[in-house]
C-alpha positions in Angstrom: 122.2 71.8 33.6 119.0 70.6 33.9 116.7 71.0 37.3 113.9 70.2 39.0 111.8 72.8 39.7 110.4 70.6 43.4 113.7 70.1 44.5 115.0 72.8 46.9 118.9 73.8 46.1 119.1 74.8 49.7 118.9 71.0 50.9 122.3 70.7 48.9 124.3 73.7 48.9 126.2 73.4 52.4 127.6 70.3 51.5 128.3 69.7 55.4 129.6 65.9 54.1 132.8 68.2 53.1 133.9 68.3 56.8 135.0 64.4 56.2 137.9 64.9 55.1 141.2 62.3 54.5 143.6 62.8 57.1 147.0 63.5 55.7 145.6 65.5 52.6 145.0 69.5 51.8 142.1 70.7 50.6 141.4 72.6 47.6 138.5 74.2 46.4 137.0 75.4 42.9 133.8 76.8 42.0 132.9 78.2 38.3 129.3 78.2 37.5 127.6 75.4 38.0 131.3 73.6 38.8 131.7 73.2 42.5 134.7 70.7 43.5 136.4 69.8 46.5 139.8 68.4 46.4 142.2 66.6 48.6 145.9 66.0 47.6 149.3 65.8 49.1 149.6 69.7 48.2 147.5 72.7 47.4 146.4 72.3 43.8 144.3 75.4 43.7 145.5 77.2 40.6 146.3 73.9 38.9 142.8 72.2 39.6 140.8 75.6 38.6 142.6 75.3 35.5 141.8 72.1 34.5 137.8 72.2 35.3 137.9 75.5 32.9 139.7 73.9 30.4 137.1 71.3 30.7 134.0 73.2 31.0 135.1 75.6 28.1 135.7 72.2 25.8 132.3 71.2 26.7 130.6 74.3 26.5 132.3 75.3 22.9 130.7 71.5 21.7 127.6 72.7 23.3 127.4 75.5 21.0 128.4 73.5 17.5 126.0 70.6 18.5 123.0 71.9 21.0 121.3 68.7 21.5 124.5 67.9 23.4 122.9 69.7 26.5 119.3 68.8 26.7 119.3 65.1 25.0 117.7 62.7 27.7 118.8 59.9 25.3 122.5 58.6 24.0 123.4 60.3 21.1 126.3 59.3 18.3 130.0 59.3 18.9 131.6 61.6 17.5 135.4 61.2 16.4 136.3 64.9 16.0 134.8 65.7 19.7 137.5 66.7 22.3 138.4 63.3 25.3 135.9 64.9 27.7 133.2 65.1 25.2 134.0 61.7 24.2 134.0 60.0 27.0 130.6 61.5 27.8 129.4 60.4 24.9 130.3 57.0 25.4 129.2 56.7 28.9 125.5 58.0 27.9 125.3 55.3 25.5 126.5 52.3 28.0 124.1 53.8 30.3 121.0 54.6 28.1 120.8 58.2 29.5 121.8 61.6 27.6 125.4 62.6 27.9 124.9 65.8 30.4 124.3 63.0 33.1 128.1 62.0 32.8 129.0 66.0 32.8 129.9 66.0 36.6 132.3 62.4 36.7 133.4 63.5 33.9 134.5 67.4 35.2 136.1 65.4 38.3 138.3 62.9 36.3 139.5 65.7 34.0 140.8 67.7 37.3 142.3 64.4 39.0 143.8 63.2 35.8 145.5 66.1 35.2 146.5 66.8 39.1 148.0 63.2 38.6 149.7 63.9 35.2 151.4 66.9 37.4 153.0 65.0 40.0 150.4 64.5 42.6 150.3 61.3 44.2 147.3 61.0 46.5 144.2 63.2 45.1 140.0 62.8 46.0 138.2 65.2 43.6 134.8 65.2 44.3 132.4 67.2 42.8 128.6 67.5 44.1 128.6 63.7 45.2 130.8 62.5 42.3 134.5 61.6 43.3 137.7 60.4 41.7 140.2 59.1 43.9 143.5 57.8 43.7 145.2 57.0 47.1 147.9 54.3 48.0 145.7 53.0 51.0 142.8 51.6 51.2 139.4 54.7 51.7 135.7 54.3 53.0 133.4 56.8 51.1 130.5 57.5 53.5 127.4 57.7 51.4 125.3 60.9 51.9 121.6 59.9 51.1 119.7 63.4 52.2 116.6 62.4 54.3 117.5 58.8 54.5 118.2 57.4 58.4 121.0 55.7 56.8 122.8 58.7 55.2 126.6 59.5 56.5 126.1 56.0 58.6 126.6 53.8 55.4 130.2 53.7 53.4 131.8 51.4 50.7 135.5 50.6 51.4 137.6 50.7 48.4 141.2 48.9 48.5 144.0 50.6 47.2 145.1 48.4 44.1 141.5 49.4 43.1 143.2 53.1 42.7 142.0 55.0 40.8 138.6 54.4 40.9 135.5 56.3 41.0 132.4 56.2 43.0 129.4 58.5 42.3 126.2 59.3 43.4 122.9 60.5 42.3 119.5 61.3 44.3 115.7 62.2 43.9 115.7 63.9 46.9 118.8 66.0 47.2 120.5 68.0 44.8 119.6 70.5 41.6 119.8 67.9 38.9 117.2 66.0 37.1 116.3 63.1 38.1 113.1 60.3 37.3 113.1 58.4 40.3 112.7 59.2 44.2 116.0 57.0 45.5 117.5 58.9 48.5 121.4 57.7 46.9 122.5 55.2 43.7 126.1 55.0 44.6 128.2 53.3 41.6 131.4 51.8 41.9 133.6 52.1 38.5 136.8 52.5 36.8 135.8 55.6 34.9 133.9 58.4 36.6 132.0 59.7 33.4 130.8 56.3 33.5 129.6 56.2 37.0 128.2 59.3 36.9 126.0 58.5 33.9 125.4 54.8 34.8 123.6 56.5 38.7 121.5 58.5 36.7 120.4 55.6 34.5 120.1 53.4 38.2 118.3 56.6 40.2 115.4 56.5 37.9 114.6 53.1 38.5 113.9 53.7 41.6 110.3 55.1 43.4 108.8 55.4 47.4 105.6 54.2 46.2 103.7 51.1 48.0 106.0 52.2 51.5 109.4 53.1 50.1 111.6 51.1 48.4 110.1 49.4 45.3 112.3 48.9 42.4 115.5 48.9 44.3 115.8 45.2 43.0 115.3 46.2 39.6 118.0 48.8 39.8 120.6 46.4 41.2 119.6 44.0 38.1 120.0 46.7 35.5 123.5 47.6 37.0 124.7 44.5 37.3 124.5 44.1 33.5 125.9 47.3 32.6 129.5 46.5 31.9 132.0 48.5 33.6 130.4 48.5 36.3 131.9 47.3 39.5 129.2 48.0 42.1 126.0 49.4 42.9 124.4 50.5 46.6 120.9 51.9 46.5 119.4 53.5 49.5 116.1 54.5 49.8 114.5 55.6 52.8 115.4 52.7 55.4 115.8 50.7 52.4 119.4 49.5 51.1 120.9 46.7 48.4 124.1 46.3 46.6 125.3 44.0 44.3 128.6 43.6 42.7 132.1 44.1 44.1 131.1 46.3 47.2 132.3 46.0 50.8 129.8 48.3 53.2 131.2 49.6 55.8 129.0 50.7 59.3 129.7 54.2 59.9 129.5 55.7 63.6 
């Protein structure tokens, strides 16, 4: 996993946005290395969900080893037909988003877990996993949108409708988190079908995006790039007091 070495970890790791939970739902959690999910389903999934991230995480670790620019490639790198589905899928979501395949790692972890929770009988499941979620509910679901510093973190969601389900929103930030980013946005959130996808396709978007001449410049250049990245369905950028979407997104004021 790749850092940045002026980004403090503390500013993360409480992940206070955890106490908003789904009515109705359990919650589960998992933490293995750098893996840290939370989970909400109609049962406690413990055991299962643990199972399934190290399953993942040791597929992607063991392709790590046999092909090493895997982990530190900041650009897309060949499919590869022998690769396990996770690796896959990372693979193909770095190249639709023009980023390395490590910045789909987290989605793709999450999807894995609510896949598989799904394939074992669960019916209702959120797996979200630093900032990136999976969900599949049968009612419609605001995601509040943390954005660190930003005035407008936590009082900003996106309302997803169930017949959406499932359908992944993720998030990635210059200011807030361990992981590398280019750009200074405060939150990229991206709407998609496939969380590798949105995970990758926020990193691509976060970079585009800079505080410099009073906060806020590029935003509009970030929406444009994500509106032509297909599989996309929507894209809210917040930085500072700053915030855009485009696509199929319904913001929701948050109290």
């Amino acid at each position: 996993m790749k850092t940045r070495p002026d980004r403090d970890p503390c500013s993360y790791v409480h992940r206070d946005y955890r106490m908003l939970a789904a009515d109705g739902l359990l919650s589960s959690f998992v933490h293995f290395k750098e893996t840290d999910l939370h989970i909400l389903a109609d049962r406690d999934v413990t055991d299962l969900a643990f199972d399934l991230a190290l399953q993942g995480r040791l597929q992607i670790e063991a392709y790590i080893r046999r092909c090493p620019d895997f982990l530190n490639s900041l650009r897309p790198l060949p499919g590869d037909d022998l690769a396990p589905a996770v690796v896959k899928g990372m693979l193909a979501a770095a190249t639709i988003a023009d980023v390395g395949p490590m910045a789909a790692v987290a989605g793709a972890i999450a999807e894995v877990v609510g896949r598989g929770l799904i394939k074992a009988g669960c019916a209702e499941v959120i797996v979200e996993n630093g900032g990136d979620i999976y969900l599949q509910r049968s009612e419609d679901c605001t995601v509040a949108i943390f954005a660190g510093p930003s005035p407008l973190s936590l009082k900003v969601g996106v309302r997803l409708a169930a017949e959406r389900m499932p359908v992944a929103v993720c998030t990635s930030s210059g200011t807030v988190g361990h992981s590398l980013s280019f750009g200074e946005a405060d939150a990229v959130a991206v709407v998609a079908s496939s969380t590798a996808l949105a995970d990758a396709v926020a990193t691509r978007l976060g970079n585009e995006v800079g505080k410099k001449a009073g906060g806020g410049i590029n935003i509009a250049r970030a929406l444009e790039v994500g509106r032509g990245i297909s599989g996309v369905q929507g894209v809210v950028v917040i930085c500072g007091d700053k915030i855009g979407a485009v696509g199929d997104i319904e913001l929701v004021k948050l109290r």
